[in-house]
VEXDREN-2710 file (C-alpha; in Angstrom, 1 decimal):
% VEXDREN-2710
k/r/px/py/pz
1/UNK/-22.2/-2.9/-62.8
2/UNK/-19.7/-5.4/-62.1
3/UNK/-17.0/-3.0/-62.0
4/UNK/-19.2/-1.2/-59.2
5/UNK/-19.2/-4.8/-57.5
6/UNK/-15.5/-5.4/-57.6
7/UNK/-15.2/-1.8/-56.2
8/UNK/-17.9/-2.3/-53.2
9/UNK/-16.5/-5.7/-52.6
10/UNK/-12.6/-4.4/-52.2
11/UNK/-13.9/-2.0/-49.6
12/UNK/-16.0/-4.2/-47.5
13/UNK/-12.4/-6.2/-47.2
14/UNK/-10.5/-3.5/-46.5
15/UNK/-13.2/-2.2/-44.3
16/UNK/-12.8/-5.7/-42.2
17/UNK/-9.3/-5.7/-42.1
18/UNK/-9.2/-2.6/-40.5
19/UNK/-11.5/-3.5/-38.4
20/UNK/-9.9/-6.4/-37.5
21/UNK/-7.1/-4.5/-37.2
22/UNK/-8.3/-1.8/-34.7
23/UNK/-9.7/-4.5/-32.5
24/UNK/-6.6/-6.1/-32.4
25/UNK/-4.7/-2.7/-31.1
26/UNK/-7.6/-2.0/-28.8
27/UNK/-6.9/-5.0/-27.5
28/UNK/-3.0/-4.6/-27.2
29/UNK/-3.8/-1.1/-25.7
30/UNK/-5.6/-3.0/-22.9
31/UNK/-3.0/-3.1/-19.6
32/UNK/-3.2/-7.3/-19.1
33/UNK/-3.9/-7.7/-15.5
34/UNK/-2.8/-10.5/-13.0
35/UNK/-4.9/-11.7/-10.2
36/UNK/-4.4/-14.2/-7.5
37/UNK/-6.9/-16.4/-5.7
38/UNK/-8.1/-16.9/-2.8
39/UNK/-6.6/-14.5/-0.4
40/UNK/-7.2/-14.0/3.4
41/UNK/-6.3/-10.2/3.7
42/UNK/-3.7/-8.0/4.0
43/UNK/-0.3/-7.2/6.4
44/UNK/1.4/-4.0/5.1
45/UNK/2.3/-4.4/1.4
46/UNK/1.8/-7.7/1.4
47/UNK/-1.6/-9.7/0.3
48/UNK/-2.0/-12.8/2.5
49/UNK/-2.2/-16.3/1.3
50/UNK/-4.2/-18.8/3.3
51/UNK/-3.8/-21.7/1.2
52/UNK/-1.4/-23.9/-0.1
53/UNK/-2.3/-23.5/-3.4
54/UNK/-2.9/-20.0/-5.2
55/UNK/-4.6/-19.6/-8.7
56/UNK/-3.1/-17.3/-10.8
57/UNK/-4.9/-15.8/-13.2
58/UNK/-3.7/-13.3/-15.8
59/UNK/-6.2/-11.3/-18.3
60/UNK/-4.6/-10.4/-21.5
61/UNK/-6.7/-10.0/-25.0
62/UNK/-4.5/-10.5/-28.1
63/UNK/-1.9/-11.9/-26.1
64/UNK/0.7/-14.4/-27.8
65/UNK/2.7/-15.4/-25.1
66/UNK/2.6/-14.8/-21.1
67/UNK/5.2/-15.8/-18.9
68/UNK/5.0/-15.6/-14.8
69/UNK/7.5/-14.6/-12.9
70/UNK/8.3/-14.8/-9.0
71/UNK/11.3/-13.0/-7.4
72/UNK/11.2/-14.3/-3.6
73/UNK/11.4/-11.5/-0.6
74/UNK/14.7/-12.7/0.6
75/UNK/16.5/-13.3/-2.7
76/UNK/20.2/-12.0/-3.4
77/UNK/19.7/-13.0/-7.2
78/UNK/17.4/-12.5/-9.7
79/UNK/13.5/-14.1/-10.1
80/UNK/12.4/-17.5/-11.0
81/UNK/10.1/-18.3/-14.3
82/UNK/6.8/-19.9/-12.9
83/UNK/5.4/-20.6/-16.2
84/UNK/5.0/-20.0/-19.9
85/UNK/1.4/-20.1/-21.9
86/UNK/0.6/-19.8/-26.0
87/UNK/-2.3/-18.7/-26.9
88/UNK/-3.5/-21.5/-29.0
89/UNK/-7.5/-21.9/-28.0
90/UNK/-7.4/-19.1/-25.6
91/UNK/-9.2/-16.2/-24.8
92/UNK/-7.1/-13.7/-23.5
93/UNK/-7.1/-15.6/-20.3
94/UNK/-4.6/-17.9/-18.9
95/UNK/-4.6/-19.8/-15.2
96/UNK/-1.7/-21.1/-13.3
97/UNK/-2.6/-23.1/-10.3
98/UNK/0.6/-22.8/-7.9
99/UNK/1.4/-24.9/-5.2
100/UNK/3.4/-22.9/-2.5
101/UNK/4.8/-23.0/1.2
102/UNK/4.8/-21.3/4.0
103/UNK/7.7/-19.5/3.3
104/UNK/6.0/-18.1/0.4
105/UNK/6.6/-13.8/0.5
106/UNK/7.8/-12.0/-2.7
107/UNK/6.6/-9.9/-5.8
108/UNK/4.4/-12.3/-8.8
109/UNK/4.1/-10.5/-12.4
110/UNK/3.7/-11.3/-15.3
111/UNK/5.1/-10.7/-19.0
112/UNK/2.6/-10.5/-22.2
113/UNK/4.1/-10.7/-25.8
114/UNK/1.7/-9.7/-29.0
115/UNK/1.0/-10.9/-31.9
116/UNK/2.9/-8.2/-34.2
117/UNK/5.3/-7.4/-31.4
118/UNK/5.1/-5.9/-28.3
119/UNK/5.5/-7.0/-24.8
120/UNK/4.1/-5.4/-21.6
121/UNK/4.2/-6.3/-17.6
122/UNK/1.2/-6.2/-15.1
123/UNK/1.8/-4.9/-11.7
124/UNK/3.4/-7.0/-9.5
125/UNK/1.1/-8.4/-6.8
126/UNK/3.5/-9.1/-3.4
127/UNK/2.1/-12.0/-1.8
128/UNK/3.4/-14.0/1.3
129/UNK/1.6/-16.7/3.0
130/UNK/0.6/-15.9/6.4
131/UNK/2.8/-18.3/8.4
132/UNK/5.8/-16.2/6.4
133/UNK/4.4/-13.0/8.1
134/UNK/3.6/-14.0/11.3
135/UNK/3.1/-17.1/13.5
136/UNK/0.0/-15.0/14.5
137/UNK/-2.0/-15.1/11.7
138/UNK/-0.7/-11.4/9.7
139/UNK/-0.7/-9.5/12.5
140/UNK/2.3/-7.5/11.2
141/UNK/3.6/-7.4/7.7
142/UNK/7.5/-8.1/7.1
143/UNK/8.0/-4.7/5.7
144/UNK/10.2/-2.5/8.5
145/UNK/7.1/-0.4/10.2
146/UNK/5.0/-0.5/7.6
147/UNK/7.4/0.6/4.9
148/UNK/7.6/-1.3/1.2
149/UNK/11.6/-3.6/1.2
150/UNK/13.9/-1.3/-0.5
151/UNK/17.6/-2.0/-0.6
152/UNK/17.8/1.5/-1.4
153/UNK/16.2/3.5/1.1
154/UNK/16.3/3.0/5.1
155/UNK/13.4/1.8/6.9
156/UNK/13.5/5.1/9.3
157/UNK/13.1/7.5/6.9
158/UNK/9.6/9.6/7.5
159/UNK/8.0/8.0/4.1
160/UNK/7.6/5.0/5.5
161/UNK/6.8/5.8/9.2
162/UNK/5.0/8.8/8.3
163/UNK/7.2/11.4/10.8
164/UNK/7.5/9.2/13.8
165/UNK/8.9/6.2/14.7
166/UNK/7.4/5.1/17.8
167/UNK/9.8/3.5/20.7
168/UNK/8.5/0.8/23.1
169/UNK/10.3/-1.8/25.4
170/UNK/10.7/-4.9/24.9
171/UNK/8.3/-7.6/25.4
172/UNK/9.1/-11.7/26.1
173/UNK/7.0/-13.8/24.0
174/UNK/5.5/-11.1/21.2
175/UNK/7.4/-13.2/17.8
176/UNK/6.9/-10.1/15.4
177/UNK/10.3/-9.2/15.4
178/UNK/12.9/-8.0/12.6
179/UNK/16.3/-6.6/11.9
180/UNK/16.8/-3.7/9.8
181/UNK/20.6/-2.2/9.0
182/UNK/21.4/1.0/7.1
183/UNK/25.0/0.3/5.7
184/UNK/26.3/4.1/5.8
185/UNK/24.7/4.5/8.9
186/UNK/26.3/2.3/10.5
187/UNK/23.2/1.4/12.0
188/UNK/21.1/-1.9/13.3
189/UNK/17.9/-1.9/14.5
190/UNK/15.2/-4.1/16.5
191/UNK/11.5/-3.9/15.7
192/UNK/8.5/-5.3/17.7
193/UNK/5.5/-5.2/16.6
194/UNK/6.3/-2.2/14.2
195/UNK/8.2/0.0/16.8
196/UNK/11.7/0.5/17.7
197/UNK/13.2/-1.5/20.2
198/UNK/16.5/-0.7/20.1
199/UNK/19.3/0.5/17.4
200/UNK/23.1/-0.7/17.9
201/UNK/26.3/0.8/16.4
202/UNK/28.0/-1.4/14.2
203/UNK/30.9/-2.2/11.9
204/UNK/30.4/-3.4/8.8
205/UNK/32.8/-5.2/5.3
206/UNK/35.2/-3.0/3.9
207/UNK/35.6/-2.1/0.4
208/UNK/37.0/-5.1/-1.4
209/UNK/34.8/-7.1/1.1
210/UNK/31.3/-5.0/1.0
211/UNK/28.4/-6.2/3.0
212/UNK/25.6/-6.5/0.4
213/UNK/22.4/-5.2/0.7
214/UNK/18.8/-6.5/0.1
215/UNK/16.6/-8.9/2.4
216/UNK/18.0/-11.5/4.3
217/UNK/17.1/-14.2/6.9
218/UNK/18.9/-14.9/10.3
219/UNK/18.8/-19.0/10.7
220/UNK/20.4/-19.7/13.5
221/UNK/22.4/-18.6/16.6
222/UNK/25.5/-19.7/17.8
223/UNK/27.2/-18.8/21.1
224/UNK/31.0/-20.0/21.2
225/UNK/31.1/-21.1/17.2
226/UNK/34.0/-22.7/16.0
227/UNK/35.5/-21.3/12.8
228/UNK/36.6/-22.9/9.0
229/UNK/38.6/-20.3/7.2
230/UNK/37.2/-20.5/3.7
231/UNK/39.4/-21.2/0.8
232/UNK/40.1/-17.3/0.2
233/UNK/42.9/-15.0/-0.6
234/UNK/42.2/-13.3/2.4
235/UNK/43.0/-16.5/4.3
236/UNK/45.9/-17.7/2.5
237/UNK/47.6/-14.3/3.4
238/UNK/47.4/-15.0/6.7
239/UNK/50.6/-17.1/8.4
240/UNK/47.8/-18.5/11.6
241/UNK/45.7/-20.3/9.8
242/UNK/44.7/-22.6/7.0
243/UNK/41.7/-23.0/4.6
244/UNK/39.4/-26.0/5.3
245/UNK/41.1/-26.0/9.5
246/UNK/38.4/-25.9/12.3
247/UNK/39.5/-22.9/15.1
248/UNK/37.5/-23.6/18.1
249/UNK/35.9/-20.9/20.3
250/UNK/38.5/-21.4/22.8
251/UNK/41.5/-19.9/20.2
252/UNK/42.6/-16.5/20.0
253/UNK/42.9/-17.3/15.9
254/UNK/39.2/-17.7/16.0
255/UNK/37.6/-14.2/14.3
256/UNK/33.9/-14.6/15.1
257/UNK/34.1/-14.0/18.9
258/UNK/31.3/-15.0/21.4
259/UNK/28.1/-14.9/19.1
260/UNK/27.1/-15.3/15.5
261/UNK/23.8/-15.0/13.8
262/UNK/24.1/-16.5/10.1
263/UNK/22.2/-14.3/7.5
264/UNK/23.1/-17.0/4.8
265/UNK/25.8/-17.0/2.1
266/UNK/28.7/-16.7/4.8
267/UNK/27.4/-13.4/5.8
268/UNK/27.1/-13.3/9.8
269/UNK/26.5/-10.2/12.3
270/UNK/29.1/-11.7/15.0
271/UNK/31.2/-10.1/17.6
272/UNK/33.5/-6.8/17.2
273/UNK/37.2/-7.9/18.2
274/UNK/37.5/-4.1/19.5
275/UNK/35.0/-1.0/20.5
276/UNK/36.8/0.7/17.3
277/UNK/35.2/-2.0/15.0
278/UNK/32.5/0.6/15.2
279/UNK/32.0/3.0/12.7
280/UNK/34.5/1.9/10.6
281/UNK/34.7/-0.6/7.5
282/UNK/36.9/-4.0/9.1
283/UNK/35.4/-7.2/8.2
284/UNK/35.4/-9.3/5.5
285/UNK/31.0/-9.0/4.5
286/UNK/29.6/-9.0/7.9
287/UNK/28.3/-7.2/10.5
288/UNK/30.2/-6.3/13.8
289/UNK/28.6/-5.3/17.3
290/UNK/29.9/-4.8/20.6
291/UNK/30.0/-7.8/23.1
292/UNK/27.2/-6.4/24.9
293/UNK/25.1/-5.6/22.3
294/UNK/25.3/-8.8/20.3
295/UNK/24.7/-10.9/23.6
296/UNK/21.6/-8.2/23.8
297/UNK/20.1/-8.5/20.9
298/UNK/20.1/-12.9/20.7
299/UNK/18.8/-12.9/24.0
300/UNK/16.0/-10.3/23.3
301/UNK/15.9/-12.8/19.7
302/UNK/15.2/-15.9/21.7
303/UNK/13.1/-14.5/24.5
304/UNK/10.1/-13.2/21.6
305/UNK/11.0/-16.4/19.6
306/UNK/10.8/-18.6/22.5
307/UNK/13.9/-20.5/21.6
308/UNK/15.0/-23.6/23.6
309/UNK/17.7/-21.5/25.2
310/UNK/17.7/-20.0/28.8
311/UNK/18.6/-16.5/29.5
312/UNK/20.8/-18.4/32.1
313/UNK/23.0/-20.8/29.3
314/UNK/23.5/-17.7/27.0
315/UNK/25.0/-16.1/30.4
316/UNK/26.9/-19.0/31.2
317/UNK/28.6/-18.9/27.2
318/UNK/30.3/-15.2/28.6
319/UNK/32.7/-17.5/30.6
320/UNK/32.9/-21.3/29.0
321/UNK/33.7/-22.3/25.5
322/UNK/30.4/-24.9/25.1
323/UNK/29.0/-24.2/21.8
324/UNK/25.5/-23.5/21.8
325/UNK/23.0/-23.8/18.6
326/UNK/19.6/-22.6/18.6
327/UNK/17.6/-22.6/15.0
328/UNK/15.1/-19.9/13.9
329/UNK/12.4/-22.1/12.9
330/UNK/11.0/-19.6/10.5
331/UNK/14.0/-17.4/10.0
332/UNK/14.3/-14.1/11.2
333/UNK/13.6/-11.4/8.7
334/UNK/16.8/-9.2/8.3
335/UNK/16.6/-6.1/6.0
336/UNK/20.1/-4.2/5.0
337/UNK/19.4/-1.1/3.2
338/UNK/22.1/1.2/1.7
339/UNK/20.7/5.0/2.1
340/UNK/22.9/7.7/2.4
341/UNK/20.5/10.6/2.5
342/UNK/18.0/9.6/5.1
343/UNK/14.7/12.2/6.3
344/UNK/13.9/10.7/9.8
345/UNK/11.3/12.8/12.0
346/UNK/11.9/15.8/9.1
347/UNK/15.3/15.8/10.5
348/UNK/17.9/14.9/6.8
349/UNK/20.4/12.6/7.8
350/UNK/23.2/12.6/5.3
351/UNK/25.3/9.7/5.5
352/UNK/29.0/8.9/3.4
353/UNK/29.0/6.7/0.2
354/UNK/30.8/3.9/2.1
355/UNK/30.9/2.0/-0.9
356/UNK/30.4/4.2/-3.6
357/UNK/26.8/2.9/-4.7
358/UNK/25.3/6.0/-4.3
359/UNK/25.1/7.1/-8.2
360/UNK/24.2/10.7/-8.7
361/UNK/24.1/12.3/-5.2
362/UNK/22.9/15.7/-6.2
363/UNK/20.3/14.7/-8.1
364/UNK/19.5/11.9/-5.4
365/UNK/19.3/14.3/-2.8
366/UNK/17.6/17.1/-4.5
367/UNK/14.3/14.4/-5.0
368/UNK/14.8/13.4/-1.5
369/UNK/14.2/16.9/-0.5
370/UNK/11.2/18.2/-3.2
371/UNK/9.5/15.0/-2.5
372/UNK/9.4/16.5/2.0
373/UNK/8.3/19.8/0.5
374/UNK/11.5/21.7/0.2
375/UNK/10.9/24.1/-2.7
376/UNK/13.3/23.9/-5.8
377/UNK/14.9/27.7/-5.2
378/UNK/16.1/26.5/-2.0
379/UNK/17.9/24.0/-3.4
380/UNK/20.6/25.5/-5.5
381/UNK/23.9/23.3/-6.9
382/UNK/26.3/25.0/-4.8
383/UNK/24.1/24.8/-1.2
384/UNK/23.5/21.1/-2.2
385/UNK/27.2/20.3/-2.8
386/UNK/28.1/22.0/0.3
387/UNK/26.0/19.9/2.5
388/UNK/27.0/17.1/0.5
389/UNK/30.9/18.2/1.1
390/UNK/30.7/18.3/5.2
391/UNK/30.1/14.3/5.2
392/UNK/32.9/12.8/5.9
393/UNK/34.2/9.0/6.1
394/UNK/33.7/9.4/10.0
395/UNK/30.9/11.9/10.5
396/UNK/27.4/13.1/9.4
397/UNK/25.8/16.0/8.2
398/UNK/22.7/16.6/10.2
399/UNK/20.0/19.6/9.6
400/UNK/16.3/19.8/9.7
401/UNK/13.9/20.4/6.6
402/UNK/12.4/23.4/8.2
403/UNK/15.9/25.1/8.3
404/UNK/16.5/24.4/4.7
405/UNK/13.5/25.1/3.4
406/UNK/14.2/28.6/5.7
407/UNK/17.4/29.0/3.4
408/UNK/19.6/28.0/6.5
409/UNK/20.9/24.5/5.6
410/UNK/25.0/25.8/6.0
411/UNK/24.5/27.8/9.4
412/UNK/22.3/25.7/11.3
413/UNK/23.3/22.1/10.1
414/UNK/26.1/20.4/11.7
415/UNK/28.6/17.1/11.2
416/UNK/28.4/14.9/14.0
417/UNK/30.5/11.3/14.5
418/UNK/28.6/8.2/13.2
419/UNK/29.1/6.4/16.0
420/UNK/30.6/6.6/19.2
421/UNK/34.1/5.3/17.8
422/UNK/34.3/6.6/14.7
423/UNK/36.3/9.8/15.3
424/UNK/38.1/8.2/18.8
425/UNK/42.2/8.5/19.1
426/UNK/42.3/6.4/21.9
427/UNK/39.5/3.5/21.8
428/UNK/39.1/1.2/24.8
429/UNK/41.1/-1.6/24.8
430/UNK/39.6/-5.1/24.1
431/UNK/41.6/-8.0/23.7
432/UNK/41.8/-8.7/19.9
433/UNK/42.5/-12.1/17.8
434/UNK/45.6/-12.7/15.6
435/UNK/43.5/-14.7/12.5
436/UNK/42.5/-12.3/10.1
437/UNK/39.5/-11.0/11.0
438/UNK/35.9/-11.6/9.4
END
């Protein structure tokens, strides 16, 4: 009998410790889920934040540890810890309240450790406040027409603007505006309101000097800047200038030109010191435009911004060497992608690996095409490597998805300059500047 006992009593215990034990790994098995409170909407991608404070709430049984995390829209490094919970006295439910500002917009997870080991993420919520969005209360999200911020793919291609991407002039005093700029396209772009205002041709950093990619925000506009040559090799090469020395606008050593938009981090879209510029990979991690263009774009920038600038003073800079400052009071959201095979209005776009980012292009462009519909027999090694073959450092390959899904990607597609100077033997002639350039 009280052997029986012994025997009944060991497998109750072991019956509760697996018990215990399954509910813990149900638990575990649970996805943890992160929530944020209270919200007023959504723009886009983006969930809108009304407040100045946002609860955080994560829900994750059996949990040990959970850290939050927020990597900011705009950032060129890495993310920031918000906080770290134990699980002492908790329920598989921890609260953060976070105090934020208006120039709150960027991804929030979260991290949960077991007990036992084991770690999982939640989805990442991307959450901006409103005033980050728009001064007009979310009426347009900060993605590029609707599309989610990808340093890797260009905001024209047809998955984010479903086929078409719709073209409208410019209006005075509508502040949704942003820049987008495909590297190997040699492309920038103005958006309104999520359509196209205008594209530019552009030069852009060469190798050892590479323009970087990821989100960025203009802050200010100069017309005449003066110039400090940084403390850089580049510089000390140079027999016209010295590190730390201030170039005013008026000298021929000065690099930047007429214009400059600072993107932060010394990077800058300024003036081309020649038409050739374009196309072609010049200046020391910056962006390069035509005189025109660049005077073009800041005065379309400070007509939807309402800037305290006249279109009559930023005239006036063309022929006097005042300096002229303007802040962007909130920035201006500037997006540089670097996408060398682009889909845009089913028309594939196939761009040069300027910078040799571009990993495995075969397999890059063979997902590019299955995920428009091209089947996978029409997209043999050898017809994909061609295509690949006839980009060049000056030109693109151009042909549409219903001639390669027709098996006629060689005949019918066609290279075709990248910009309008990219391929010239004799470019117009525009005085240049001795310093070296930026």
């Amino acid at each position: 009998m009280q052997l029986n006992s012994i025997r009944l009593s060991a497998a109750l215990l072991m019956a509760f410790l697996l018990a215990g034990a399954c509910s813990l790994s149900n638990r575990q098995s649970q996805e943890p889920q992160l929530t944020a409170t209270p919200l007023g909407g959504q723009a886009g991608r983006w969930q809108l934040v009304t407040s100045d404070t946002v609860k955080l709430t994560v829900s994750a049984p059996g949990a040990e540890q959970v850290k939050l995390f927020y990597k900011p829209f705009a950032a060129v490094g890495g993310h920031a810890e918000l906080k770290t919970f134990a699980a002492q006295g908790r329920k598989g439910e921890f609260t953060y309240e976070w105090k934020v500002g208006p120039d709150l917009a960027g991804d929030v997870w979260a991290e949960v450790s077991y007990r036992g080991g084991g770690q999982k993420k939640t989805e990442p919520l991307a959450l901006a406040h409103q005033a980050a969005v728009s001064e007009q209360a979310g009426e347009v999200a900060l993605d590029s027409v609707g599309g989610s911020v990808n340093s890797d793919e260009s905001a024209r291609a047809d998955k984010f603007t479903g086929g078409r991407i719709e073209q409208a002039a410019f209006t005075e005093g509508d502040r949704r505006i942003w820049i987008t700029v495909n590297i190997p396209a040699f492309r920038l772009t103005l958006w309104q309101s999520g359509r196209e205002v205008k594209t530019y041709q552009i030069g852009i950093g060469r190798k050892n000097f590479p323009l970087p990619a990821g989100a960025r925000k203009a802050t200010e506009i100069v017309w005449n800047p003066d110039w400090v040559p940084p403390d850089s090799s580049w510089v000390a090469a140079s027999e016209d200038v010295e590190p730390g020395e201030r170039i005013e606008a008026d000298d021929p050593r000065n690099p930047l030109g007429k214009v400059k938009i600072r993107l932060g981090n010394a990077i800058l879209i300024h003036e081309a010191a020649k038409p050739s510029d374009l196309g072609h990979l010049v200046s020391h991690g910056c962006v390069r435009m035509l005189t025109d263009d660049i005077y073009d774009l800041t005065e379309k920038i400070a007509a939807a911004r309402a800037l305290p600038v006249t279109k009559e003073q930023i005239e006036q800079t063309k022929t006097n060497t005042q300096r002229r400052a303007v802040k962007l009071d909130p920035p201006l959201w500037v997006d540089i992608n670097y996408d060398t095979d682009v889909i845009e209005g089913r028309v594939l776009h196939l761009y040069p690996d300027v910078y040799g980012r571009a990993g495995d292009t075969l397999a890059r462009l063979r997902a590019e095409l299955q995920e428009a519909g091209v089947a996978a027999e029409r997209l043999d090694d050898q017809t994909l490597k061609e295509m690949i073959g006839r980009v060049s450092r000056a030109e693109e390959f151009i042909v549409s998805v219903d001639d390669i899904k027709a098996g006629r990607a060689l005949t019918a597609g066609r290279a075709q300059p990248l910009t309008d100077y990219s391929v010239s033997k004799k470019p117009v002639a525009q005085a240049s500047r001795s310093a070296p350039r930026r």
